[in-house]
C-alpha positions as CSV (number, residue, x, y, z in Angstrom):
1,X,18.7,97.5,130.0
2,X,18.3,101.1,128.1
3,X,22.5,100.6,127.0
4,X,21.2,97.0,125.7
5,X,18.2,98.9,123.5
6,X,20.6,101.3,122.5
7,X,23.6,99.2,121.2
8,X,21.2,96.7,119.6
9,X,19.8,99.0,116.8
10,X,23.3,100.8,116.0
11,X,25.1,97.4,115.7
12,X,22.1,96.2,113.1
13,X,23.1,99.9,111.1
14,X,26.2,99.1,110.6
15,X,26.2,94.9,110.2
16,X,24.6,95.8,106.4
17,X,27.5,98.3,106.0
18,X,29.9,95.5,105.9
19,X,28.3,93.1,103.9
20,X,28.5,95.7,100.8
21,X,32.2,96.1,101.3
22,X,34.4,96.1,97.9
23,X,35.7,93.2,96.7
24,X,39.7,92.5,98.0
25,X,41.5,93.0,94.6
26,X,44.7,90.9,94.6
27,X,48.3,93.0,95.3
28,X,50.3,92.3,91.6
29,X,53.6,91.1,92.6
30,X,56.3,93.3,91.5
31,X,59.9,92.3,89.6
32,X,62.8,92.2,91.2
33,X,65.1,94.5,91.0
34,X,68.9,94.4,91.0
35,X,69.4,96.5,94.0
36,X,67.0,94.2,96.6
37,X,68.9,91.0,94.3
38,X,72.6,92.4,95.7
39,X,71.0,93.1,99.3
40,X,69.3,90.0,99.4
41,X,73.6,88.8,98.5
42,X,74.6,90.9,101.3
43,X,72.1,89.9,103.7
44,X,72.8,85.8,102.8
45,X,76.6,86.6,103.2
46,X,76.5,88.1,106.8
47,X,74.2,85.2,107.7
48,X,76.4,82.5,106.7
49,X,79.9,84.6,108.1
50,X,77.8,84.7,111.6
51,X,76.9,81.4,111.2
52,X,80.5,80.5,110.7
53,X,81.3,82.8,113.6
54,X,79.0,80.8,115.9
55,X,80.4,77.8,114.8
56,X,83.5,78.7,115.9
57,X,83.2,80.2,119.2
58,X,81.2,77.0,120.2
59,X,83.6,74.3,119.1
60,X,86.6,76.0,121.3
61,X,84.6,74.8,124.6
């Protein structure tokens, strides 16, 4: 019972702490650049050479 009166009066200190929180300001997107545009090619590549790869290892059963 004495926990219960203690936790009750620090949990309403810090419920009103929240409530005056900042407002969430938006991330702005940034451009693209060219190096994530020719990783995003390599990365598109391998997955369609592995797909290829898988393709053929399972049509040999």
């Amino acid at each position: 019972m004495k926990r219960i009166l203690v936790i009750i009066p620090s949990l309403a200190l810090t419920l009103p702490t929240t409530a005056l929180a900042e407002a969430f300001d938006r991330p702005i997107p940034q451009p693209q650049t060219e190096a994530a545009e020719f990783w995003f090619f390599v990365g598109s590549v391998a997955l369609i050479l592995s797909l290829v790869a898988v393709q053929m290892l399972v049509s040999r059963r």
